[in-house]
C-alpha positions in Angstrom: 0.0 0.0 0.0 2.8 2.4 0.9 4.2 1.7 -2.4 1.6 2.3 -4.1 1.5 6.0 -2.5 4.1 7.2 -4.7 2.3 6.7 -7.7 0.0 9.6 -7.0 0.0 13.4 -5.9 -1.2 14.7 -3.1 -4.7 15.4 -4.7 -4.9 11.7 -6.0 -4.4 12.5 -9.8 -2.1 9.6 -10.6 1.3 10.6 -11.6 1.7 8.6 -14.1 -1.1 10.5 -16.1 0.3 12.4 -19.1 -0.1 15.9 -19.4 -0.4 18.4 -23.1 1.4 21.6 -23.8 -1.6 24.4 -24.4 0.1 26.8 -26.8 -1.7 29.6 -28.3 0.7 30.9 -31.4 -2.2 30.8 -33.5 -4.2 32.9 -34.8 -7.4 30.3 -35.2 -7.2 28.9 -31.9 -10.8 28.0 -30.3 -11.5 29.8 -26.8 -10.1 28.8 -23.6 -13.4 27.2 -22.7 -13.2 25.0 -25.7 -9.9 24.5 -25.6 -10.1 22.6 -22.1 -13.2 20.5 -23.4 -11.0 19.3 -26.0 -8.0 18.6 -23.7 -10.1 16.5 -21.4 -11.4 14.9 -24.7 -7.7 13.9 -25.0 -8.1 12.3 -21.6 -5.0 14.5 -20.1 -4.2 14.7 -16.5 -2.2 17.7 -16.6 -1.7 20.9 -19.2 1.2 23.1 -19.5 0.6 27.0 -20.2 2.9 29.3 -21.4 1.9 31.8 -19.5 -0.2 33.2 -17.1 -3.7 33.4 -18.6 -6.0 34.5 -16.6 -9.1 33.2 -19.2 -7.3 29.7 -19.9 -6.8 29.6 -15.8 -10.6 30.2 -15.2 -11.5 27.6 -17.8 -9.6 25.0 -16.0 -11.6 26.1 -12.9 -12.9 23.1 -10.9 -11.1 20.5 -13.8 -9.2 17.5 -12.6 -5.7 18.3 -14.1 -2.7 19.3 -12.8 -1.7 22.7 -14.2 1.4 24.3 -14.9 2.0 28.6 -15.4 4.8 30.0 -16.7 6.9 33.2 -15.8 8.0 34.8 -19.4 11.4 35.1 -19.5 11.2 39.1 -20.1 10.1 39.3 -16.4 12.7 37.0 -14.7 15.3 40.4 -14.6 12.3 42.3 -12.5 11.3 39.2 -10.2 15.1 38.6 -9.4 15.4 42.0 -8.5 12.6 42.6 -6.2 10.4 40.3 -4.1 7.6 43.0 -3.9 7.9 42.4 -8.0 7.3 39.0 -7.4 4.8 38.5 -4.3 2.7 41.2 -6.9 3.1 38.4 -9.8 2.1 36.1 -7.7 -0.8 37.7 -6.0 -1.7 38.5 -9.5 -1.4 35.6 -11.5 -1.5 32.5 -9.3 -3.5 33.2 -6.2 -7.2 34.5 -7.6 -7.0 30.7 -9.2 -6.0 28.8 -6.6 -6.6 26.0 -5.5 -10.3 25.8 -7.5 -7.7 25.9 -10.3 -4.8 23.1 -9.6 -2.1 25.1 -10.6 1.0 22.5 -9.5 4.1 24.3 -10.5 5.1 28.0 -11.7 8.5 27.7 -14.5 10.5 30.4 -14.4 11.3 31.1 -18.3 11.6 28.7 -20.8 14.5 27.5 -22.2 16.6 30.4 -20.7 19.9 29.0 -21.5 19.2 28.5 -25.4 19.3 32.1 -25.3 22.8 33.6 -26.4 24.9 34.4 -23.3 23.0 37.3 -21.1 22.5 38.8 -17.9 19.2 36.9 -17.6 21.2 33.3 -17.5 22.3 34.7 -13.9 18.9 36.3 -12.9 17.1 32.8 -13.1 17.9 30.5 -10.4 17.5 34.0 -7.6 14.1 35.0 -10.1 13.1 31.3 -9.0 13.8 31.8 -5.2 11.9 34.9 -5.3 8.9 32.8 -6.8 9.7 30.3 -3.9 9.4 33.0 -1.3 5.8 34.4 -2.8 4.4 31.2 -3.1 4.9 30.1 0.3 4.2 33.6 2.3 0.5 33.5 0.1 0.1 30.3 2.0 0.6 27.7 -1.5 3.6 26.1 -0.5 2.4 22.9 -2.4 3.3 24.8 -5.8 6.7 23.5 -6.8 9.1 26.0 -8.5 11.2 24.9 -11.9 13.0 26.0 -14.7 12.3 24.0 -19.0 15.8 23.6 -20.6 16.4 22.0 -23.6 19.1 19.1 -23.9 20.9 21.6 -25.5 22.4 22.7 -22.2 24.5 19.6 -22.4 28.0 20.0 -23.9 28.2 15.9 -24.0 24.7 13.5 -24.3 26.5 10.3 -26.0 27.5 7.7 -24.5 24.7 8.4 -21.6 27.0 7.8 -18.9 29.2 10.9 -20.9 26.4 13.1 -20.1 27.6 16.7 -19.2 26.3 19.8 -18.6 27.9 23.0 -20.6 31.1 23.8 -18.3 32.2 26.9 -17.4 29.5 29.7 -16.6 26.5 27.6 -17.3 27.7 24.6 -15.0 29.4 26.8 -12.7 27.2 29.9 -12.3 23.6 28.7 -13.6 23.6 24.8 -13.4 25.0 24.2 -9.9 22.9 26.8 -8.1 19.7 25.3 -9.9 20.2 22.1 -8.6 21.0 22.7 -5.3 17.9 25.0 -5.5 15.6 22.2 -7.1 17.0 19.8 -4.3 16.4 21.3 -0.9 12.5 22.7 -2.2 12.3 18.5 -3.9 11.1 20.2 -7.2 11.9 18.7 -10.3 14.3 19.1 -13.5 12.3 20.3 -16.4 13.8 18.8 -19.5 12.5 19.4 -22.7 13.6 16.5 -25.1 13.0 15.4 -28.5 14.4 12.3 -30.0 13.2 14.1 -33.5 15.6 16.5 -33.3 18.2 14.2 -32.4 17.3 11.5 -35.1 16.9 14.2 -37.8 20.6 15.4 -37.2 22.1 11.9 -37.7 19.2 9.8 -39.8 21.6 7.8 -41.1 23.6 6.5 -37.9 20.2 6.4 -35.6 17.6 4.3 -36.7 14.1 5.5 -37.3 12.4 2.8 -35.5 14.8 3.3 -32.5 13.7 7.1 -32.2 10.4 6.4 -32.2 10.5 4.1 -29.3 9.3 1.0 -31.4 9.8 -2.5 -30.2 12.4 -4.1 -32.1 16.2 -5.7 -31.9 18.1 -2.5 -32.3 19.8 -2.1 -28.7 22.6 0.1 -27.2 24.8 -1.0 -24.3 26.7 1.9 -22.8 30.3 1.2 -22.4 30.3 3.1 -19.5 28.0 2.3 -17.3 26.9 -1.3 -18.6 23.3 -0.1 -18.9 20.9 -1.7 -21.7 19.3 0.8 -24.4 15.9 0.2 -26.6 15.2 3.8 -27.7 16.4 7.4 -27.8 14.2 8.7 -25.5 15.9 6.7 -22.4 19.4 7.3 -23.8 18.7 11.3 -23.6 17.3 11.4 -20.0 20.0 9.3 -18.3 22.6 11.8 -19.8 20.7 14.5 -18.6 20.5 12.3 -14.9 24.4 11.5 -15.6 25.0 15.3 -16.5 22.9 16.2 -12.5 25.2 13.4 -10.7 28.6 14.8 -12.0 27.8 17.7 -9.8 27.0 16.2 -7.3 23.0 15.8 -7.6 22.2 11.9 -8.3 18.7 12.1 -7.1 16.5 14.9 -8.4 13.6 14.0 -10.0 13.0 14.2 -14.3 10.0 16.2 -15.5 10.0 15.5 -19.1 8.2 19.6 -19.8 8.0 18.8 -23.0 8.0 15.9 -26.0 6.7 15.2 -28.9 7.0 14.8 -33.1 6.2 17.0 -36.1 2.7 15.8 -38.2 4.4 17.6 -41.2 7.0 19.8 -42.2 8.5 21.5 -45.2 9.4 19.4 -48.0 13.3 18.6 -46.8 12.3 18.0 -43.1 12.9 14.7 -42.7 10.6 12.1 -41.0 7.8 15.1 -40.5 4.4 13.1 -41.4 1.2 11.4 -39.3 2.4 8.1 -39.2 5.5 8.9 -37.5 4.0 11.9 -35.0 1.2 9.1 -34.0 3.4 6.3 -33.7 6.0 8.3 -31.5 3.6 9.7 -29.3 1.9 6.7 -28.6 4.5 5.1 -27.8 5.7 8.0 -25.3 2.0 7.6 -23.6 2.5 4.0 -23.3 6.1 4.4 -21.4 5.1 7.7 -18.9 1.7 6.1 -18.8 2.9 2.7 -17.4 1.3 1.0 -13.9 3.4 0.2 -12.2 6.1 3.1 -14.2 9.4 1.7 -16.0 11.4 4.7 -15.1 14.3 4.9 -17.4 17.3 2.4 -17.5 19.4 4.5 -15.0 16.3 4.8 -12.2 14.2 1.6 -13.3 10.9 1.7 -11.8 10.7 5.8 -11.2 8.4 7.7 -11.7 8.4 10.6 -14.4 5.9 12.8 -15.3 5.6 14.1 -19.3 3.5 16.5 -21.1 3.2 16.0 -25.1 3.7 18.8 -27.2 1.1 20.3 -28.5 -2.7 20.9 -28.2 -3.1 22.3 -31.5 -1.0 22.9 -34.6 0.2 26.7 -34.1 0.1 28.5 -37.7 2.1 31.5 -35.8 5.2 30.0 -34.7 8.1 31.0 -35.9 10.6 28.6 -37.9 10.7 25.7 -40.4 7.3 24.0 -41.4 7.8 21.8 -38.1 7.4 23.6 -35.6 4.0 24.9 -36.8 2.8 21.0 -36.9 3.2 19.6 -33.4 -0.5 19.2 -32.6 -2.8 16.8 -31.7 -5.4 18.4 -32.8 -6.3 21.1 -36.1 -7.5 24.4 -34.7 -10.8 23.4 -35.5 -10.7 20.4 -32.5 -10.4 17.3 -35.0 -7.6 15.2 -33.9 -4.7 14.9 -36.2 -4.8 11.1 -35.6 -6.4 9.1 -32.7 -4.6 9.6 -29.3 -5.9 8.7 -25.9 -3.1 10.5 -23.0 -4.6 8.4 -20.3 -2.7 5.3 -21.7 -5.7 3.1 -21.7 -6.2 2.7 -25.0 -3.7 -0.2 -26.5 -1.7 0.8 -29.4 -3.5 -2.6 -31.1 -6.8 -1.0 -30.8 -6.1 2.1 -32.7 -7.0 1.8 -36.1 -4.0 1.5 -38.9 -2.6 4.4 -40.2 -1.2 4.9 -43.9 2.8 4.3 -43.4 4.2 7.3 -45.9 5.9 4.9 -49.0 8.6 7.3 -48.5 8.9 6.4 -45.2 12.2 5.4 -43.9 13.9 6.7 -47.2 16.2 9.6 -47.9 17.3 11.2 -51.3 19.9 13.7 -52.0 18.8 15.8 -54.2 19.4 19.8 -55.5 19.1 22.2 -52.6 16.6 24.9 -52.7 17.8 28.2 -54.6 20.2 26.5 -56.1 20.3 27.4 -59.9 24.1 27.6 -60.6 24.3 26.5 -63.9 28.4 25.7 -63.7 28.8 24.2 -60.6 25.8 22.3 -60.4 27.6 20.7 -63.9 30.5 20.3 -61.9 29.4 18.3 -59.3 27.1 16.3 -61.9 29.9 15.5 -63.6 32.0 14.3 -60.5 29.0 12.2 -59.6 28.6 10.4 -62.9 32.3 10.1 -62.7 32.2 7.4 -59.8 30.7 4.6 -59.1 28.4 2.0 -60.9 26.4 2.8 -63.8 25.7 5.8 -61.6 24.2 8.1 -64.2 22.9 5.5 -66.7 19.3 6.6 -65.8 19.6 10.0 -67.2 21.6 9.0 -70.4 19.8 9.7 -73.9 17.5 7.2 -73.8 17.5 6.5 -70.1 14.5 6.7 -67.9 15.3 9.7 -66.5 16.4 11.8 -69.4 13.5 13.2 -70.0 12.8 16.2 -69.0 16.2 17.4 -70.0 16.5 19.5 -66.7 19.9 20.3 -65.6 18.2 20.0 -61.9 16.1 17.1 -62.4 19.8 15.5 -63.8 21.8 16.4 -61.2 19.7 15.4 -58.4 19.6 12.4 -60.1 23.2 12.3 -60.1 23.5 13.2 -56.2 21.0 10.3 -55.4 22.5 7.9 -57.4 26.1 8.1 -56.2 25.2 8.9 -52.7 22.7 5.5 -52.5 26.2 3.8 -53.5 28.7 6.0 -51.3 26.8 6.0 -48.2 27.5 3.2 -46.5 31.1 4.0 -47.4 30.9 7.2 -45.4 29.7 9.9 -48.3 27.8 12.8 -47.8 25.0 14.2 -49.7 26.7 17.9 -49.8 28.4 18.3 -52.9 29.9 21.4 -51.6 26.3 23.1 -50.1 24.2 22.3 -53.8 22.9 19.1 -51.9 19.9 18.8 -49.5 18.6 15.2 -48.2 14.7 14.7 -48.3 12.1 12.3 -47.5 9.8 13.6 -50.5 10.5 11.3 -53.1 11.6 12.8 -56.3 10.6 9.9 -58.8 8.0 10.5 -61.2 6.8 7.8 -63.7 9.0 5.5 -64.9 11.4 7.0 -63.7 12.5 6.0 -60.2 15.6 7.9 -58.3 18.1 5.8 -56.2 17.4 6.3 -52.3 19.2 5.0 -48.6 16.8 3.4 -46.3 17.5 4.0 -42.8 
């Protein structure tokens, strides 16, 4: 029985339940009040805000899920500064919806320290001790205080047992008091952590299936520590947990503050599409989810809480085509593909989604912009030059000849020698005229030359 205790919160919300980010970089959003039918449609136990909303925080009014505010980074200089500042944010924010709202934690900015070097960096972890103060003088001393980074605040992530944080000022003057911080008030490390971003970097030397935390015989052992790896996922939190015990901090608790994979993307994001987004995510319900919890190879058995990102698909955020496809749902509340976050639905039950034929492919083709007549010859011709029957296809004659397109040719030519060279080490560059992408180029009959990963 007293085991069984720590699988829940103090309210009696399991804490295995998996939460959604509530974004609202769009422009055709529904209403807060809709918004929160749909994320208890989604069966949620907890939602993430990026803010402070005060019309988001009265929809979630009397709703059984954990709720977490955020502190935009712009104010973390004035809140470090002055604790009437922050008592005020507080007193304005937080404490009109509490505890009829079950606001859980308040994060100090997000992602601070993916921020070029700043004055902020060293105005986070007293901002967050200001927050601490607040919290507990307006008698909610149950709201834990926390910080999102991003895994890019590691310097080393590979092997897991290599995990380090940045050194210098970030371990020294940030990191360090942060986790001493997040220890003595038992808080949590936010992580934010995609596997996507990590697979999408290296598609070749990671394995799509491995990324996506599918069941299958590709494993890792780390040489390190001896541990046992089936997916990405695990391998990135234990070098964030390695990263914490190298200073000293083996036991603070993982928040995974964000996760998730792209629906769709511009044409050369790789590995961007439904099948992949549902088949990720499901998966990562089906690990936080888990009764008793799995934990990760490093803490077996521990509990971690997770929130997927997103609610919706955001047409206002900035960046590539990706990071405007996250959701779960279109604006206009239809799911992007079946999802249940409570983790009782089994992955068998959902019904089949259309695997992409291009799934699991790559081709190097002619990089967007590109139109220099000479050098895109150049390379063509060193392409042509190597290899097999490389350029056979877009002979006179050939398959591919037709249309006679200088780019159609040479991404031809890229494709072709790099599907031979890859495996020997080649790159699809071709000194910056190449571009890999999942979009399959082949038309017809004619069919272009592409490395399965």
């Amino acid at each position: 029985f007293l085991i069984g205790l720590l699988y829940f919160f103090s309210d009696g919300t399991p804490a295995t339940k998996l939460g959604i980010c509530y974004g609202e970089l769009g422009n055709n959003l529904p209403p807060p009040s809709e918004s929160v039918r749909l994320i208890e449609k989604l069966k949620a136990g907890r939602v993430k805000i990026y803010d402070a909303n005060p019309e988001i925080l009265k929809a979630l009014k009397g709703k059984n899920l954990l709720v977490s505010v955020m502190l935009p980074n712009q104010l973390i200089p004035a809140v470090a500064a002055d604790q009437k500042f922050s008592d005020e944010w507080v007193r304005k924010n937080v404490a009109p919806f509490y505890p009829a709202t079950k606001i859980r934690y308040i994060l100090v900015g997000n992602e601070i320290l993916s921020n070029p070097p700043n004055t902020t960096w060293f105005e986070l972890v007293p901002a967050m001790k200001r927050i601490r103060i607040s919290v507990v003088k307006l008698g909610m001393k149950k709201i834990k205080i926390g910080t999102p980074l991003a895994m890019d605040v590691l310097e080393s992530s590979y092997p897991p047992s290599a995990g380090a944080f940045r050194s210098g000022v970030i371990a020294d003057d940030v990191i360090k008091p942060l986790l001493r911080f997040l220890n003595r008030t038992k808080s949590f490390f936010f992580v934010d952590v995609y596997p996507y971003f990590a697979w999408v970097s290296q598609p070749l030397q990671i394995k799509l299936d491995y990324a996506l935390l599918q069941p299958t015989n590709t494993t890792y052992t780390d040489p390190g520590s001896g541990l046992r790896y089936t997916n990405l996922l695990d391998q990135m939190l234990d070098a964030v947990v390695s990263a914490m015990a190298k200073l000293g901090f083996p036991d603070i608790r993982l928040f995974v503050a964000e996760t998730g994979w792209p629906n769709a993307g511009n044409p050369d994001q790789l590995g961007a599409n439904i099948y992949n987004a549902a088949t990720y995510n499901r998966n990562a319900v089906k690990k936080f989810s888990a009764n008793p919890p799995v934990g990760i190879p490093s803490r077996p058995g521990a509990v971690i809480p997770a929130t997927i990102f997103a609610l919706f698909n955001e047409n206002k955020k900035p960046g590539p085509g990706t990071e405007r496809h996250f959701g779960q749902l279109y604006p206009d509340g239809k799911f992007v593909y079946p999802i249940d976050l409570s983790g009782k639905t089994p992955i068998s039950a959902y019904p089949p989604l259309r695997k992409p034929a291009s799934n699991g492919r790559l081709w190097c083709v002619v990089a967007n912009g590109v139109r220099n007549a000479t050098s895109l010859t150049a390379a063509l011709t060193y392409a042509c030059g190597n290899g097999n029957g490389t350029c056979d296809g877009i002979r006179p004659g050939g398959k591919c000849f037709r249309p006679d397109s200088l780019i159609r040719h040479a991404s031809y030519g890229f494709s072709s020698y790099w599907a031979q060279f890859s495996a020997q080490g080649a790159t699809c560059s071709f000194n910056g005229l190449a571009t890999l992408t999942s979009k399959d180029p082949s038309y017809g009959y004619c069919k272009y030359p592409s490395v399965n990963l």
